[in-house]
C-alpha positions in Angstrom: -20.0 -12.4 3.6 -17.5 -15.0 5.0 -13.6 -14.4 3.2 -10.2 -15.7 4.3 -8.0 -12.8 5.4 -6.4 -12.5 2.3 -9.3 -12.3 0.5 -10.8 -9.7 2.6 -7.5 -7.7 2.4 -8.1 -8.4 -1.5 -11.8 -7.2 -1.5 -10.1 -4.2 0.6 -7.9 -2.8 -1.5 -10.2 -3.4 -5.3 -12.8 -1.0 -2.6 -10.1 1.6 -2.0 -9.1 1.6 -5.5 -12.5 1.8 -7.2 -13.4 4.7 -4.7 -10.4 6.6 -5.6 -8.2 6.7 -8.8 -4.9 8.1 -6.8 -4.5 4.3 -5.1 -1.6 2.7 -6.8 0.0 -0.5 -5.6 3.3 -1.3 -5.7 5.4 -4.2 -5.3 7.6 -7.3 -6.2 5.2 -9.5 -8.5 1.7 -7.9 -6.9 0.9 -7.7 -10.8 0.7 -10.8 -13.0 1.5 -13.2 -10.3 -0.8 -11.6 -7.6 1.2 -11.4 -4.8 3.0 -14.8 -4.0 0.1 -15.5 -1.1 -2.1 -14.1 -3.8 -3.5 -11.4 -2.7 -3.5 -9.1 -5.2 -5.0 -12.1 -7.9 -6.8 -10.3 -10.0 -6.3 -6.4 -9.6 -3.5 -6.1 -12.5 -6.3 -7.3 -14.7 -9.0 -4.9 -13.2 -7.3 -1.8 -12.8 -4.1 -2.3 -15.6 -0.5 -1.6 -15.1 -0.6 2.2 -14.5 -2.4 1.5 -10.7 -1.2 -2.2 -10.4 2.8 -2.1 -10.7 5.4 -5.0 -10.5 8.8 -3.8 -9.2 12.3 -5.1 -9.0 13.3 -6.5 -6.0 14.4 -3.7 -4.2 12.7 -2.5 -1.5 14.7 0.3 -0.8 13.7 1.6 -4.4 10.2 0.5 -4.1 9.7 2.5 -0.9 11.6 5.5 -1.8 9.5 5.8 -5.4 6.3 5.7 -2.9 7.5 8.4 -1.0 7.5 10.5 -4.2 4.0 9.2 -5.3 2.6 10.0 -1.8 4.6 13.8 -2.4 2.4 14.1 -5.4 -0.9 13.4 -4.3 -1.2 9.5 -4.6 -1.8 7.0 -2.0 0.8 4.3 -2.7 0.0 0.9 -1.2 3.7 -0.8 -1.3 3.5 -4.8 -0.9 7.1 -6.1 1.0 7.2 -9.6 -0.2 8.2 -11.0 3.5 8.7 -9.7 6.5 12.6 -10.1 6.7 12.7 -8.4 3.4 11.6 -4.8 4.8 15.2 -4.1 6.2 16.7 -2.9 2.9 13.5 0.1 3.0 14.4 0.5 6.6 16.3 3.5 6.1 13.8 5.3 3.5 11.0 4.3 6.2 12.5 5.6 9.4 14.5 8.5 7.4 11.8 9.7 5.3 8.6 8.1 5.6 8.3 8.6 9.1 9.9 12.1 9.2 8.1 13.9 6.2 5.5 15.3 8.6 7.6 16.8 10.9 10.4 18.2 9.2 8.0 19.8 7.0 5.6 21.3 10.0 2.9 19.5 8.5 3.1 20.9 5.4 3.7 18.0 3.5 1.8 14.4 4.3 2.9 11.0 3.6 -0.1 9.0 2.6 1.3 5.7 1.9 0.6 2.3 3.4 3.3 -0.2 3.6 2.3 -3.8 3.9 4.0 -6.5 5.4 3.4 -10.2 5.8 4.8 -10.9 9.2 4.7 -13.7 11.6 6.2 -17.2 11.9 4.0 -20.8 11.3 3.9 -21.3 7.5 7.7 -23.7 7.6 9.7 -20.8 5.6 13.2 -20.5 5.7 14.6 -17.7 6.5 14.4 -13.8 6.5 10.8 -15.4 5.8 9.2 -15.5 8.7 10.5 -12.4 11.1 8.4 -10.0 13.9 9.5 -6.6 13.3 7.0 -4.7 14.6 8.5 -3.3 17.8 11.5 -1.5 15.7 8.3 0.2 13.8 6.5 1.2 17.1 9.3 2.5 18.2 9.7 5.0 14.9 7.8 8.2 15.8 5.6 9.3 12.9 4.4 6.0 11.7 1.3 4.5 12.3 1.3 0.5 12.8 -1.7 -1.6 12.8 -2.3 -5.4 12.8 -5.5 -7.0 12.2 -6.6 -10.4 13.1 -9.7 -11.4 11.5 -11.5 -11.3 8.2 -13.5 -8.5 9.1 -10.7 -5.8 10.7 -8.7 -7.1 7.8 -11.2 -5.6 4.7 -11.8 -2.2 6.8 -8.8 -1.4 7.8 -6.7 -1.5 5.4 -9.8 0.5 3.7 -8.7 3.0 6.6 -4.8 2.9 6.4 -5.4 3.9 3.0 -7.5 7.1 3.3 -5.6 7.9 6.2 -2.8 11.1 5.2 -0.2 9.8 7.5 2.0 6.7 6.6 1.0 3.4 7.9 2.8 -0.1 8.7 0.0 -2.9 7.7 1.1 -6.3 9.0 -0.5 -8.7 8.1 -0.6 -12.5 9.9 0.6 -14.4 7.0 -0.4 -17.9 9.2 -4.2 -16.5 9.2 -4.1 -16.1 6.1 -6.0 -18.8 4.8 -8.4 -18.4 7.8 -11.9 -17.3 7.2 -14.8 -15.6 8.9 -17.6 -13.1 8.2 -17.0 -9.4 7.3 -19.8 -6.8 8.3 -21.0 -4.1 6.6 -19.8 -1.5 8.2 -16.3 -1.6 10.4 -17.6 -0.7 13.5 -14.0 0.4 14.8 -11.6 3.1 13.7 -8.0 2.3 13.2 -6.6 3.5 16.3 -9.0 1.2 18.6 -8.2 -1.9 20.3 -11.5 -4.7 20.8 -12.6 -7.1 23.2 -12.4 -10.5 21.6 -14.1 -12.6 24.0 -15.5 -10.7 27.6 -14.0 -12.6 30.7 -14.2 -12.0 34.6 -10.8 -14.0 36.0 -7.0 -12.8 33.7 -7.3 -10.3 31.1 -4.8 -11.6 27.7 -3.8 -8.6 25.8 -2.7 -9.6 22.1 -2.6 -8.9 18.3 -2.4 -10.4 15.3 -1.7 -14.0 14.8 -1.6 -14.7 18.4 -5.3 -13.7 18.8 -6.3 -17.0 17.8 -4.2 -18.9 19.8 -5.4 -16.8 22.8 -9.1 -17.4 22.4 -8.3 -20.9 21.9 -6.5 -20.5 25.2 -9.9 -19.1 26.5 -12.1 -21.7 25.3 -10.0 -24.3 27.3 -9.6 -22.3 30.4 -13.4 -22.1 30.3 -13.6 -25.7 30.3 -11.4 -25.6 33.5 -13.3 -23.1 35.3 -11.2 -19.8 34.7 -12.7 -17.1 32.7 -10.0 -15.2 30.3 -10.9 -11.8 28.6 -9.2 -11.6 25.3 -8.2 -8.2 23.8 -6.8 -7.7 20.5 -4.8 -4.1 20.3 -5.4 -4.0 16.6 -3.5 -1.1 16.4 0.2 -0.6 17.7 1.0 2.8 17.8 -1.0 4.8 18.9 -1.7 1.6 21.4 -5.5 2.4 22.8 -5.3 0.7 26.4 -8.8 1.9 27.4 -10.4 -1.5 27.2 -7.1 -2.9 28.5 -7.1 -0.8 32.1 -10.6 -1.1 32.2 -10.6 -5.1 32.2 -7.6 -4.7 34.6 -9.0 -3.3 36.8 -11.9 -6.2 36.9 -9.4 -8.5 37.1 -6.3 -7.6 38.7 -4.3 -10.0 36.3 -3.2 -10.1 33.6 -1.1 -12.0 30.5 0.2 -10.5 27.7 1.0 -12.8 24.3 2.8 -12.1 21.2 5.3 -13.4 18.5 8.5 -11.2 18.9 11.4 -11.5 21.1 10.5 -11.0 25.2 13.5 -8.1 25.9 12.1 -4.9 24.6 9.3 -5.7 23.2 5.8 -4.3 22.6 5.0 -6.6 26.1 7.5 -4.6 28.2 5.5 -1.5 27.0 2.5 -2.9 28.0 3.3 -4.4 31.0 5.1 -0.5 32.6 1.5 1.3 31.2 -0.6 -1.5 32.4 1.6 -1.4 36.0 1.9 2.6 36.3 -2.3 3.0 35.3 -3.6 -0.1 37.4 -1.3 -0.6 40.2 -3.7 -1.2 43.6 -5.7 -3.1 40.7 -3.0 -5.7 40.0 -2.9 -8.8 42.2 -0.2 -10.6 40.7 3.0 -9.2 37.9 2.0 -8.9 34.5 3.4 -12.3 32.9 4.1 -12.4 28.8 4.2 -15.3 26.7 6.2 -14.1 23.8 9.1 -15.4 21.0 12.1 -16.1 22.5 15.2 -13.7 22.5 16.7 -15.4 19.4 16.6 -15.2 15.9 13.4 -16.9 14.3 14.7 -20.5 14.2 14.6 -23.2 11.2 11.3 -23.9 10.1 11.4 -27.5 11.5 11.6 -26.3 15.3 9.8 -22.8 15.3 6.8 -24.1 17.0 9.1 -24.6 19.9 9.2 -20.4 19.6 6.0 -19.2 18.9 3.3 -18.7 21.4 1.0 -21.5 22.2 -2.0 -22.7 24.1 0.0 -24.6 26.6 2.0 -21.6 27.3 -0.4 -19.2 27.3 -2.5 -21.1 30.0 0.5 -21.7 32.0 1.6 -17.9 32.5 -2.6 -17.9 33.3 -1.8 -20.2 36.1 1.0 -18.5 37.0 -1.6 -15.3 38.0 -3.2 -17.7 39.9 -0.6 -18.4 42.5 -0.7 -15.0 43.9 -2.8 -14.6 46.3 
C-alpha cells in the first residue's frame, strides 16, 4: 500500500497498539486534535482516552510521567510537539531515561519511545524547526533512529516500540507529506543502515530528510556520467557502518550530508570511523555537506542552510579533483 510518512507512522502506531494493550501515547493535543501534523487523527476515537492522552504543555512533565509508565510495565509513546520543544525534557531524558538501565544493572528497563518532528523546510518560526539529534547520539543509553520513507517509517516505529530500551524517533517533518509504498514485512531491523540507490563512483552517507535530496543528487550526477551510492543510516546510535565501509572501499570517496550544524556533528563521527576503517581505501578526504554552524535561521532564508542538490554535487566534485 502507498501512505505519506505520516500516515504510515499513523498506521504504525494503531498496529502496535492493537497488538498490545500496554501502548499508551502521550502528548500535547495527540488526542482530539490528532497531533498538529495529524498524525495521531483518529486513534483518541479508536482506542479512548485511557491509551490516547492529551497533556499540558510541559514536556518535562510529559516525559517524566513516561518514565513512570515505562517503570510499570507500559510502553509510553510520548509525541514532542517540535523539535525545539524537547529541551525542557532534556534533563528527564539524559538524567533518567537514558540512565535507568544502568544504574539499575539492568534490572529495570525503560521501554518508552520518544518522538520528535525534526528538521527544517516547512517556513516555521522558531524553536520549530531545530536538528538535535547529535546531543541525543551523544547520550549513552538511548537508542536514536531516523527513518526516511513510507515504508521504514510504519515498521520502525512498530520496532522502537517493542523494543525494552528507550528510543529517540525523529521523524522528517518536511517528508511528511511524501508518499511511497510500504511492504509487508520490514525487511530491516532497527539498528541497520540501507543502500538507497547502488553506485560505483562517491559513496553519500545520509538520514532522514536529506535522503531525498541525496538521491535527487544521484539521479543528476547519473545524467552527468558519475555514479553516487546513496546510504541511509536509519539508525543513529548504534550507527551500522557495514554497508558504509563496504561501499568505501569500492569507491574510495566519499560525501557525507545532513541537516545539523558541521562542528561536532554526527559527520565528524563518520568521517574519523570511515578514515580509521578505510584509510588505503580513501582517494580523496571525506567532504560533508551539512547545516551551517548557526542557529536555524528565519524561515524566509533557511534554504540558504539546509543541504541541497547543488551542494551536494559540488562536495561530489570536490572528490573528483583528487587524483
Amino acid at each position: 500500500m502507498e501512505l505519506s510518512i505520516a500516515k504510515a507512522i499513523n498506521a504504525g502506531l494503531r498496529s502496535a497498539m492493537d497488538a498490545d494493550p500496554k501502548v499508551l501515547l502521550l502528548g500535547e493535543d495527540v488526542g482530539r486534535l490528532g497531533g498538529v501534523f495529524r498524525v495521531t487523527d483518529g486513534l483518541l476515537k479508536d482506542f479512548g482516552d485511557q491509551r490516547v492522552m492529551d497533556t499540558p504543555l510541559a514536556e518535562s512533565a510529559i516525559v517524566g510521567a513516561s518514565v513512570g509508565l515505562a517503570y510499570r510495565g507500559f510502553r509510553p509513546v510520548v509525541e514532542i510537539q517540535f523539535d525545539g520543544f524537547v529541551y525542557p525534557a532534556y534533563d528527564q531524558i539524559v538524567n533518567q531515561v537514558a540512565r535507568l538501565r544502568f544504574r539499575s544493572g539492568g534490572a529495570v528497563s525503560v521501554p518508552m519511545v520518544i518522538r520528535i518532528p525534526y528538521g527544517g523546510g516547512i517556513g516555521a518560526v522558531e524553536h520549530h524547526s531545530e536538528s538535535p539529534e547529535g546531543q541525543f547520539v551523544l547520550t549513552a543509553g538511548l537508542t536514536v533512529v531516523a527513518p526516511s520513507n513510507a515504508h521504514d517509517a510504519f515498521w520502525m516505529i512498530q520496532q522502537a516500540i517493542a523494543s525494552d530500551d528507550p528510543v529517540i524517533f525523529l521523524e522528517p517533518k518536511q517528508r511528511y507529506w511524501d508518499t511511497g509504498e510500504v511492504g509487508d514485512s520490514a525487511g530491516l531491523g532497527l539498528h541497520e543502515s540501507r543502500v538507497a540507490r547502488e553506485g560505483s563512483d562517491v559513496t553519500v552517507v545520509t538520514y532522514g530528510p536529506t535522503v531525498k535530496t541525496c538521491l535527487e543528487a544521484a539521479a543528476e550526477a547519473e545524467s552527468e556520467g558519475t555514479s553516487l551510492e546513496v546510504i541511509d543510516l536509519r539508525t543513529l546510535s548504534p550507527l551500522d557502518l557495514g554497508p558504509v565501509h563496504e561501499s568505501v572501499r569500492r569507491t574510495g570517496r566519499v560525501v557525507v550530508v545532513h541537516e545539523a550544524a558541521r562542528t561536532l556533528g554526527l559527520g565528524a563521527e563518520l568521517a574519523a570511523q570511515i578514515t580509521q576503517e578505510c584509510f588505503y581505501s580513501l582517494e580523496a578526504p571525506v567532504q560533508r555537506v551539512t547545516g551551517y554552524d548557526i542557529p536555524y535561521p528565519p524561515c524566509r532564508v533557511e534554504h540558504d542552510h539546509l543541504p541541497t542538490v547543488e551542494r551536494v554535487l559540488d562536495a561530489v566534485a570536490v572528490t573528483g579533483e583528487y587524483r
